[in-house]
Backbone as JSON Lines, residues from 0, in Angstrom:
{"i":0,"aa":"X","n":[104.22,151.14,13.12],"ca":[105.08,151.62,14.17],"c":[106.07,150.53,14.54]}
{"i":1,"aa":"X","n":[107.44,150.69,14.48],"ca":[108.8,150.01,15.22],"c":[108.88,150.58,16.36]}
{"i":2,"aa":"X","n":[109.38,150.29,17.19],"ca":[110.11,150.37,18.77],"c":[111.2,149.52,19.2]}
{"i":3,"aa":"X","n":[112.08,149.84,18.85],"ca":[113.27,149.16,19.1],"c":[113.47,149.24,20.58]}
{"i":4,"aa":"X","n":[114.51,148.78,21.19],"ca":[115.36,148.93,22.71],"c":[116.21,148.47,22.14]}
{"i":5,"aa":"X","n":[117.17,149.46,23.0],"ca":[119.06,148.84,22.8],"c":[119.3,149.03,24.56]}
{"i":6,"aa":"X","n":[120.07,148.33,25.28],"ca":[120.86,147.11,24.31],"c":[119.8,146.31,24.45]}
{"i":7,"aa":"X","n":[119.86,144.95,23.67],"ca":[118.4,144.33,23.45],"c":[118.16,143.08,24.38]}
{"i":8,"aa":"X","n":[119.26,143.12,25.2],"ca":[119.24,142.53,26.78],"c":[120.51,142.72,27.71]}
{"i":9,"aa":"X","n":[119.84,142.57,28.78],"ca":[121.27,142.77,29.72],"c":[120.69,141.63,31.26]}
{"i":10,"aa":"X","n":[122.19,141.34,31.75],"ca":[121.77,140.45,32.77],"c":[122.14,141.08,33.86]}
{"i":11,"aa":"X","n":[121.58,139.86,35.08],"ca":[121.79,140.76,36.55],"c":[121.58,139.59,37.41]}
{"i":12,"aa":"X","n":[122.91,139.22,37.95],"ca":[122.75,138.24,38.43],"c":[122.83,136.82,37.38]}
{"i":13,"aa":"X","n":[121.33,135.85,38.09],"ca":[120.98,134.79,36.53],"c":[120.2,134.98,35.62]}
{"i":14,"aa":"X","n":[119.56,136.04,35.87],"ca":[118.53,136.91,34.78],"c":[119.17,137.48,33.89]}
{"i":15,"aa":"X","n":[118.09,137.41,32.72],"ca":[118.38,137.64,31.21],"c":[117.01,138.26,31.34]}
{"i":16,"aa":"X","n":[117.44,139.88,30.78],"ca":[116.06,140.82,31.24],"c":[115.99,141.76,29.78]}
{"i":17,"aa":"X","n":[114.97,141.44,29.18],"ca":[114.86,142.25,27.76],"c":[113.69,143.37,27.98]}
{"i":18,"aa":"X","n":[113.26,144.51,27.15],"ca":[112.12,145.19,27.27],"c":[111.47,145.55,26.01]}
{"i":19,"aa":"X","n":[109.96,145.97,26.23],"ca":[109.74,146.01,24.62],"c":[108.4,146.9,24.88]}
{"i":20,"aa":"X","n":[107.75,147.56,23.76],"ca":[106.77,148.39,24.08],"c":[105.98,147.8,22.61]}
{"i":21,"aa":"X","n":[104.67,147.95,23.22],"ca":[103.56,147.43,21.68],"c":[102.47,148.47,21.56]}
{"i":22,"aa":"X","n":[101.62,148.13,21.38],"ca":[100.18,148.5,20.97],"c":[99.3,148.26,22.52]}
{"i":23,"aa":"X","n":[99.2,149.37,22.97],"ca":[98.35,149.36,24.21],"c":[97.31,147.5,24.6]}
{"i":24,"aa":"X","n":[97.44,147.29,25.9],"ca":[97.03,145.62,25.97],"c":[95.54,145.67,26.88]}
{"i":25,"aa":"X","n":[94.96,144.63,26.53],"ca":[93.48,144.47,27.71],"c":[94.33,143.95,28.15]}
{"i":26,"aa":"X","n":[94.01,144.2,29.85],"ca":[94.84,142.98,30.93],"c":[93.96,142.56,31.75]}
{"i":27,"aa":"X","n":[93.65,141.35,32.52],"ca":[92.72,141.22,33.0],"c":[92.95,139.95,33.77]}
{"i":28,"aa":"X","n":[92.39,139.82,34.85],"ca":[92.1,139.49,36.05],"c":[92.67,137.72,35.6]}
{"i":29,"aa":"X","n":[93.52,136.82,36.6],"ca":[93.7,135.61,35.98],"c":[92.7,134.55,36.06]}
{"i":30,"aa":"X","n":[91.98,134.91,36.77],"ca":[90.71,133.76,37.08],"c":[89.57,134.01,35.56]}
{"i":31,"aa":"X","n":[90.29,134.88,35.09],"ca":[89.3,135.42,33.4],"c":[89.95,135.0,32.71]}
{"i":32,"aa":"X","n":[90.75,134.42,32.89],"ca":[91.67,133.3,31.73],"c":[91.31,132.7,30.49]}
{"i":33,"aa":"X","n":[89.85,131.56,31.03],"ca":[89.35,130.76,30.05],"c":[88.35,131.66,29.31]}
{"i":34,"aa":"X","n":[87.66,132.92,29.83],"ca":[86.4,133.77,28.91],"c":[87.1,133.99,27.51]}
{"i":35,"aa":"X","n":[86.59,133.29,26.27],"ca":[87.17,133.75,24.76],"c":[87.41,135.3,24.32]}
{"i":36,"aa":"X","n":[86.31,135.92,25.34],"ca":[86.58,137.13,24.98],"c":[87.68,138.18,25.45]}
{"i":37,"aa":"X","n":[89.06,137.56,26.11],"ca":[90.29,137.77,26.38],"c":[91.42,136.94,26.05]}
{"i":38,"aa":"X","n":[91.05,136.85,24.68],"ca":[92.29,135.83,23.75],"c":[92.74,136.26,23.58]}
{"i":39,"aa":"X","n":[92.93,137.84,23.5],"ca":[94.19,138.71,22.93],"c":[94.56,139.32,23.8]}
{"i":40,"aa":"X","n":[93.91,139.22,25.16],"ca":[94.84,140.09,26.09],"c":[95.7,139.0,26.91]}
{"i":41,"aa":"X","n":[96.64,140.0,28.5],"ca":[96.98,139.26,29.05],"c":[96.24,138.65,30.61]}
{"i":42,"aa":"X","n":[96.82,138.21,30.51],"ca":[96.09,137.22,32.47],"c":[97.13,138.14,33.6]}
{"i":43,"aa":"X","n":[96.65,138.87,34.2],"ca":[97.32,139.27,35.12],"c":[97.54,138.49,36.52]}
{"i":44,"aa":"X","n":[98.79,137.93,37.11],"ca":[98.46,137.21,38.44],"c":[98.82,137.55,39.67]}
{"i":45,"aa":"X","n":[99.0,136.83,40.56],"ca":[99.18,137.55,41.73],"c":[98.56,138.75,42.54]}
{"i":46,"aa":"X","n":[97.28,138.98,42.19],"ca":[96.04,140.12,42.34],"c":[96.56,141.14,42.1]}
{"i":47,"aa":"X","n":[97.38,141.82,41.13],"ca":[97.8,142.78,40.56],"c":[96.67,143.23,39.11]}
{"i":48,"aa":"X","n":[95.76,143.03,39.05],"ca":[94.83,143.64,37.9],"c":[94.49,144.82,38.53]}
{"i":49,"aa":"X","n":[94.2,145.16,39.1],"ca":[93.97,146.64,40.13],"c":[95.14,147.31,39.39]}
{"i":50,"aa":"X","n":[95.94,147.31,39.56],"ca":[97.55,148.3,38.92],"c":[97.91,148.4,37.89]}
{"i":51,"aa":"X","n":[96.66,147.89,37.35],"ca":[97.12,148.79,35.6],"c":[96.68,149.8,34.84]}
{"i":52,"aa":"X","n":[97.61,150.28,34.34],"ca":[97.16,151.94,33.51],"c":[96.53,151.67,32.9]}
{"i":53,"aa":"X","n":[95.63,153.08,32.67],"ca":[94.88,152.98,30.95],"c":[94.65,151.56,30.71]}
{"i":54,"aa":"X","n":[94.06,150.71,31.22],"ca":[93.41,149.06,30.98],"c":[92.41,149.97,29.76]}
{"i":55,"aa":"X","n":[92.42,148.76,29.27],"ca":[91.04,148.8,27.97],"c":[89.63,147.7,28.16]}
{"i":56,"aa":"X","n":[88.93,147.85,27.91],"ca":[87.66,146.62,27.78],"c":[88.14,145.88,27.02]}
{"i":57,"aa":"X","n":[88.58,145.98,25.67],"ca":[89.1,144.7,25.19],"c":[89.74,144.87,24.0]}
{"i":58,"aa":"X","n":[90.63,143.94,23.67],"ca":[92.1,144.16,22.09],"c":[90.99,144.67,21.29]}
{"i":59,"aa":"X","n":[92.08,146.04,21.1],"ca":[92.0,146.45,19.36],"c":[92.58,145.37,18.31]}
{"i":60,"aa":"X","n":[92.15,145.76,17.29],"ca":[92.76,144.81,15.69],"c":[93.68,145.62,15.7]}
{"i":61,"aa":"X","n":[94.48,144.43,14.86],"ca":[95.88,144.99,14.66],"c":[96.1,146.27,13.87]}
{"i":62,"aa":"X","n":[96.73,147.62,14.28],"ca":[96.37,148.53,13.48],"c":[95.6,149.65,13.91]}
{"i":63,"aa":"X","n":[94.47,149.29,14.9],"ca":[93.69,150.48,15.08],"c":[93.72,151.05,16.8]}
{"i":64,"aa":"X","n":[95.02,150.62,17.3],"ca":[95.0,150.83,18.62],"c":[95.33,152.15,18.7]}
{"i":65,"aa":"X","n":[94.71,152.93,19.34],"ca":[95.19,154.33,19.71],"c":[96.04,155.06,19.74]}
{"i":66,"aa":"X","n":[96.51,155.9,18.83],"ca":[98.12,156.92,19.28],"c":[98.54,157.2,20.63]}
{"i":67,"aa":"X","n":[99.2,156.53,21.07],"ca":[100.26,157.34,22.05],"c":[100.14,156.64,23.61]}
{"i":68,"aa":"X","n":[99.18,155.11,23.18],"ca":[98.82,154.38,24.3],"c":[99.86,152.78,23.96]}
{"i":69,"aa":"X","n":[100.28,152.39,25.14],"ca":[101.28,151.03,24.77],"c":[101.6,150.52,25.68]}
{"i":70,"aa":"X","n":[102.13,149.28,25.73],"ca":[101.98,148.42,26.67],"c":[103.58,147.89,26.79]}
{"i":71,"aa":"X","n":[103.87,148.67,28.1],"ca":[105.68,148.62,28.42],"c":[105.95,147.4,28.71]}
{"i":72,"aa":"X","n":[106.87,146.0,28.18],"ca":[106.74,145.13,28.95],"c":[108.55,145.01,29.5]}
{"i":73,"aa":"X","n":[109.0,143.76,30.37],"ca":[110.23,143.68,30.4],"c":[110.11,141.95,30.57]}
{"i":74,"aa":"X","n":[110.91,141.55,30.39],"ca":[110.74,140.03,29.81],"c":[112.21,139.11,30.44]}
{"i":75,"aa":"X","n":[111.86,138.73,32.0],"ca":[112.76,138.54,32.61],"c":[113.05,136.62,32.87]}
{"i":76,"aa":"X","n":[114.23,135.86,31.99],"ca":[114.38,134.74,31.99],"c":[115.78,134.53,32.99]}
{"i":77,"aa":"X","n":[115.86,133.1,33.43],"ca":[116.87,132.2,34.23],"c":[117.85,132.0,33.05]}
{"i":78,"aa":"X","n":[118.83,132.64,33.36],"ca":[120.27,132.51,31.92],"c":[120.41,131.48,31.88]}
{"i":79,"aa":"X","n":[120.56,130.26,32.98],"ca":[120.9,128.61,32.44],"c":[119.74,127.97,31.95]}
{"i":80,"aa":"X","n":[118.52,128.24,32.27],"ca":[117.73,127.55,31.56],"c":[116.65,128.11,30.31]}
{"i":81,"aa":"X","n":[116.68,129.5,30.58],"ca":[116.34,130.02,29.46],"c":[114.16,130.65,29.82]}
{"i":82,"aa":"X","n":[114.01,129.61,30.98],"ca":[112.63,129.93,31.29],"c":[112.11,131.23,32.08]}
{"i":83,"aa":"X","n":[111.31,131.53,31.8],"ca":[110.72,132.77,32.45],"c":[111.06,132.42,34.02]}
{"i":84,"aa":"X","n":[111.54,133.97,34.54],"ca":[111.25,133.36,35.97],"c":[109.86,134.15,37.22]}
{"i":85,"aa":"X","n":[109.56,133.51,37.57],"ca":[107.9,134.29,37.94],"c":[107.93,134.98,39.46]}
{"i":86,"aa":"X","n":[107.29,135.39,39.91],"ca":[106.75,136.23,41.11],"c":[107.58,137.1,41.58]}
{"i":87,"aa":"X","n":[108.22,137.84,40.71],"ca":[109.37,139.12,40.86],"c":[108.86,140.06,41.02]}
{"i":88,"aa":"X","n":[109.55,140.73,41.96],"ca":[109.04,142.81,42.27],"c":[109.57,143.17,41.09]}
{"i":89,"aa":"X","n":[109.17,143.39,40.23],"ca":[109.37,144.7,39.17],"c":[108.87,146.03,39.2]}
{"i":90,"aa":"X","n":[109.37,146.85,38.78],"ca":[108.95,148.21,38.32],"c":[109.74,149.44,37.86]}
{"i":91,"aa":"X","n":[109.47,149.98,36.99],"ca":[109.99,150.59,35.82],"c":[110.11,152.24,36.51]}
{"i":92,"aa":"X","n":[110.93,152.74,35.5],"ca":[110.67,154.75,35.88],"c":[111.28,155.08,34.15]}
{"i":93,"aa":"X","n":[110.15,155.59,33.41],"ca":[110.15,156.24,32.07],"c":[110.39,157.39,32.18]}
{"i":94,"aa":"X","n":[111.65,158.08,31.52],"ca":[112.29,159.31,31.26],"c":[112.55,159.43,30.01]}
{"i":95,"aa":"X","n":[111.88,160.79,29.63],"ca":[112.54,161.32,28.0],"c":[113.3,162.68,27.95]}
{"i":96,"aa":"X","n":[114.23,162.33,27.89],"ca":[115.31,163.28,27.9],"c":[115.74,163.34,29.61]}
{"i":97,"aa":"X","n":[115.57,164.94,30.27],"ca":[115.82,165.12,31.69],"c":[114.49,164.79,32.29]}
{"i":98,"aa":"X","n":[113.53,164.4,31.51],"ca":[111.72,164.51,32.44],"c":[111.23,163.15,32.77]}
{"i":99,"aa":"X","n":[111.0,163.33,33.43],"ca":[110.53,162.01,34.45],"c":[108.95,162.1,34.17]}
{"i":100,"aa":"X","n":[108.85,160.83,32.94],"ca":[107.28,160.68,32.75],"c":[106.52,160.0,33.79]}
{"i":101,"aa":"X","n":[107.33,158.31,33.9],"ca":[106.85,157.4,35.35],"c":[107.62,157.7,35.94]}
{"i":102,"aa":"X","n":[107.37,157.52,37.13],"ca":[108.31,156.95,38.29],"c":[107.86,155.71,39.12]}
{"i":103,"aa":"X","n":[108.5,154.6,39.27],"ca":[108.16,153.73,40.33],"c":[106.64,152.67,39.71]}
{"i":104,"aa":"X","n":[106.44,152.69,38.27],"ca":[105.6,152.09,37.96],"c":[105.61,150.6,38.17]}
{"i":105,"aa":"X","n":[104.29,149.88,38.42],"ca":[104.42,148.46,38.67],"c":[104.6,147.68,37.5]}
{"i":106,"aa":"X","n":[105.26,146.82,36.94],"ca":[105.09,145.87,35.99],"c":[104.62,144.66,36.32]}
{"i":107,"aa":"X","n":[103.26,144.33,36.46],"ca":[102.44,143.37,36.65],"c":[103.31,141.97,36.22]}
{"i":108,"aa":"X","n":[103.39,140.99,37.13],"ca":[102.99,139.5,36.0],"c":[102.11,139.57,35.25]}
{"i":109,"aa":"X","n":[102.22,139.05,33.61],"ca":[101.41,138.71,32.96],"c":[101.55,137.63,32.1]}
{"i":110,"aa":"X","n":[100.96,136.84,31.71],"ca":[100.86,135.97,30.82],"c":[99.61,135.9,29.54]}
{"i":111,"aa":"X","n":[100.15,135.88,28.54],"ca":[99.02,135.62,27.32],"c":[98.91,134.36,27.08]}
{"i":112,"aa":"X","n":[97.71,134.03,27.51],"ca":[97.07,132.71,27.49],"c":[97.53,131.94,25.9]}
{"i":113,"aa":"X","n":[97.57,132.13,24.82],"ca":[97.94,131.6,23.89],"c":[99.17,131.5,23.42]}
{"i":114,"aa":"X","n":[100.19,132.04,24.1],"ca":[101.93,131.58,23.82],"c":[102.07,131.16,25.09]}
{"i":115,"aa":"X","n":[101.65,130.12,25.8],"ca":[102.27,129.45,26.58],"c":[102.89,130.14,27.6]}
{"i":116,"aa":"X","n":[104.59,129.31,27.84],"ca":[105.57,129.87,28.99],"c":[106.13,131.08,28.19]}
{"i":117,"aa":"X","n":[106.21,131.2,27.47],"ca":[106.9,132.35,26.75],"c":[106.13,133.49,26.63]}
{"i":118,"aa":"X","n":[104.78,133.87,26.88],"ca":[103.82,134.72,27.22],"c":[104.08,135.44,28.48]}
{"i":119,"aa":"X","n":[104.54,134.69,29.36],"ca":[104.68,135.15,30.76],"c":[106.05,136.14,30.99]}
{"i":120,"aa":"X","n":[105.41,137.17,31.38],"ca":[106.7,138.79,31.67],"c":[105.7,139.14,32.34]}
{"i":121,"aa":"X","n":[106.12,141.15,33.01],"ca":[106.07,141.82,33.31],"c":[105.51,142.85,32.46]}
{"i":122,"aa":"X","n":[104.18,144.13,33.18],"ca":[104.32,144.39,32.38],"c":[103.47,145.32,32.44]}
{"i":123,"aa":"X","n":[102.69,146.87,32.24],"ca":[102.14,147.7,32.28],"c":[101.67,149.17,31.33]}
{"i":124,"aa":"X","n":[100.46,149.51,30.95],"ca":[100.28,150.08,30.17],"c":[100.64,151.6,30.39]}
{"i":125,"aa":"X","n":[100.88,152.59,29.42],"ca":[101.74,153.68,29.35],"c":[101.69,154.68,28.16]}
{"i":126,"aa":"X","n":[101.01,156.05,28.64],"ca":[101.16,156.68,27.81],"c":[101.85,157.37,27.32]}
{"i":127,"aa":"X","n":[102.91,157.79,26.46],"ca":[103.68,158.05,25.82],"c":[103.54,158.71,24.56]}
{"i":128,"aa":"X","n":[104.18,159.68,24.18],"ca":[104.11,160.44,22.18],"c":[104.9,159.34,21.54]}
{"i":129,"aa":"X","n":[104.32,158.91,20.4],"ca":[104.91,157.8,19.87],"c":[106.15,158.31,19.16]}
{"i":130,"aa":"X","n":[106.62,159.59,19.35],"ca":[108.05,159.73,18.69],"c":[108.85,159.95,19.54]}
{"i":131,"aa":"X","n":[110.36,159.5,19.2],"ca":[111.44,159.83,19.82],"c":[112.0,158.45,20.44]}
{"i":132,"aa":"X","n":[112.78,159.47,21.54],"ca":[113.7,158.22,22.84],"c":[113.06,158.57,23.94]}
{"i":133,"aa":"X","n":[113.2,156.96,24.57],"ca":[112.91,157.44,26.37],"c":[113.74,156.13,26.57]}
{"i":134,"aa":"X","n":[114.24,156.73,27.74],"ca":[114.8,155.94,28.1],"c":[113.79,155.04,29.69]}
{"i":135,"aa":"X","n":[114.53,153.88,29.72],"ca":[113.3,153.04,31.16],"c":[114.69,152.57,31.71]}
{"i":136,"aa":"X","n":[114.25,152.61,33.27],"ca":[115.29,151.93,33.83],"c":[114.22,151.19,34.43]}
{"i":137,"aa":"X","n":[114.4,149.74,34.46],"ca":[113.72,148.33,35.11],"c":[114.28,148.46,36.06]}
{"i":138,"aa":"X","n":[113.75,148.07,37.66],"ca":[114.57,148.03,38.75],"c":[113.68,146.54,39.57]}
{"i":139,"aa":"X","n":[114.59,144.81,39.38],"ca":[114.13,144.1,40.72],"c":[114.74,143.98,41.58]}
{"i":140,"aa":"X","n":[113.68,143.97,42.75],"ca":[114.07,143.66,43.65],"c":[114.22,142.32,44.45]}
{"i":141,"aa":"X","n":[115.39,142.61,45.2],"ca":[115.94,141.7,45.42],"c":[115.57,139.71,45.84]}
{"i":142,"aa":"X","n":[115.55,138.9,46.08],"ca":[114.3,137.91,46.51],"c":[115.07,136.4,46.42]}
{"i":143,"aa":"X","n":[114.84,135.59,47.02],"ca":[115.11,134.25,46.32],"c":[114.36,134.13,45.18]}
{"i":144,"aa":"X","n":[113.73,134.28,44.12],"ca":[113.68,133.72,42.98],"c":[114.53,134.43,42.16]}
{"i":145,"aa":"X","n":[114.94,136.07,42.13],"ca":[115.56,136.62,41.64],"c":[116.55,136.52,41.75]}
{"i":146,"aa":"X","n":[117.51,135.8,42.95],"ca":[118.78,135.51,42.86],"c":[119.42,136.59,43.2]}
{"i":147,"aa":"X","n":[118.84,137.56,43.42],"ca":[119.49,138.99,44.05],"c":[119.69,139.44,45.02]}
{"i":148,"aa":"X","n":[120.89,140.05,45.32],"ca":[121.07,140.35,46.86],"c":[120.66,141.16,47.68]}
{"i":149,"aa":"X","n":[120.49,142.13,46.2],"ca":[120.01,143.72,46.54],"c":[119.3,144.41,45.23]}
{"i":150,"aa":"X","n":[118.64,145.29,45.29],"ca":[117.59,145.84,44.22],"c":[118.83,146.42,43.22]}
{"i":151,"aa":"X","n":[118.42,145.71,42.18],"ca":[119.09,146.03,40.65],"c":[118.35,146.8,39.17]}
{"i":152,"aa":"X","n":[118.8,147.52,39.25],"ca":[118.11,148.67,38.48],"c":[119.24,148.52,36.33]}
{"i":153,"aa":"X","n":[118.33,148.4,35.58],"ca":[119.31,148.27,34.22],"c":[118.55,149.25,33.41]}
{"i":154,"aa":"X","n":[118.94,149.97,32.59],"ca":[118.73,150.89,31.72],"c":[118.45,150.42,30.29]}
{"i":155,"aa":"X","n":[117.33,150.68,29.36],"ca":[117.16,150.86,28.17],"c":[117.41,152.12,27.82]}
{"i":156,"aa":"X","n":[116.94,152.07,26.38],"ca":[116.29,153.35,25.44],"c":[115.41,152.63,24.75]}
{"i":157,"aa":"X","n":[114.2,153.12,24.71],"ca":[113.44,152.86,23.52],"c":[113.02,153.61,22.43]}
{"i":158,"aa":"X","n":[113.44,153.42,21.43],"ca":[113.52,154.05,20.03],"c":[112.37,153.92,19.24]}
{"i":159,"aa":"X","n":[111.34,155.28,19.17],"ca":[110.56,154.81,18.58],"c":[110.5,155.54,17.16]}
{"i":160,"aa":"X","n":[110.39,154.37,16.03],"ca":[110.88,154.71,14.64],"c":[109.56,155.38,14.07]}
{"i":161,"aa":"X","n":[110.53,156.08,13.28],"ca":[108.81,156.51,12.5],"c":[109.36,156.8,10.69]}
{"i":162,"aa":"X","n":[108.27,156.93,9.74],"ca":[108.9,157.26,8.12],"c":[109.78,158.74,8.39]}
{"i":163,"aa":"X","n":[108.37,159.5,8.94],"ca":[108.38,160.83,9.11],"c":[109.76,161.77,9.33]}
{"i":164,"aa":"X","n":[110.37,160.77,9.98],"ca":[112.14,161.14,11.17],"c":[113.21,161.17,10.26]}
């Protein structure tokens, strides 16, 4: 499975805000950080493990994760320096076509303990038919870390490829 997004970032403000959809994620609590048996998931912070969809007990292998389960993320960096920037209101609203699948979903902080600073986004699990377009509009709100004055909302599509199409 591919999943593209176009456009493949857009800014707002000093943010540089990308999005991407995978293979459904374990997410889990950040004080569960060091347990080995969450090397493949993410660390959720800010006591946001409560707010995630469809959570799993723990990573599938690559390959055998479930049809139609995935893990929405949006991946929000500081344009001059390029680093993640952390403790942002995020949250998403998934539409395919005129239908409003989410609305108002949370995108957790998360970080995957094994890529470092670059692990760390936003981010929430989501069920979805793995074919077609939907489009997501990301919306933060406003904050001193975000640099925003007022709640900013940016639009994807996510394209999900298939042989079949």
């Amino acid at each position: 499975m591919h999943v593209s997004a176009s456009p493949s970032f857009q800014t707002a403000g000093n943010l540089k805000v990308d999005v991407a959809a995978g293979p459904i994620a374990r997410m889990f609590a950040a004080e569960e950080w060091l347990d080995p048996t969450n090397a493949g998931g993410g660390a959720v912070f800010a006591g946001h493990a409560k707010d995630v969809i469809e959570n799993i007990e723990r990573e599938f292998e690559p390959g055998n994760a479930p049809d139609g389960l995935f893990n929405l993320d949006a991946h929000i960096y500081d344009v001059a320096s390029g680093h993640p920037v952390p403790y942002l209101d995020v949250h998403a609203d998934v539409r395919r076509g005129s239908e409003q699948l989410f609305s108002d979903i949370l995108l957790v902080p998360v970080a995957r303990p094994r890529k470092g600073a670059a692990g760390l986004h936003y981010g929430n699990n989501v069920a979805l038919d793995p074919r077609g377009r939907y489009q997501v509009i990301v919306t933060i709100a406003p904050g001193a870390l975000s640099g925003l004055a007022e709640p900013t909302t940016l639009e994807y599509t996510l394209d999900f490829d298939h042989p079949d199409r």
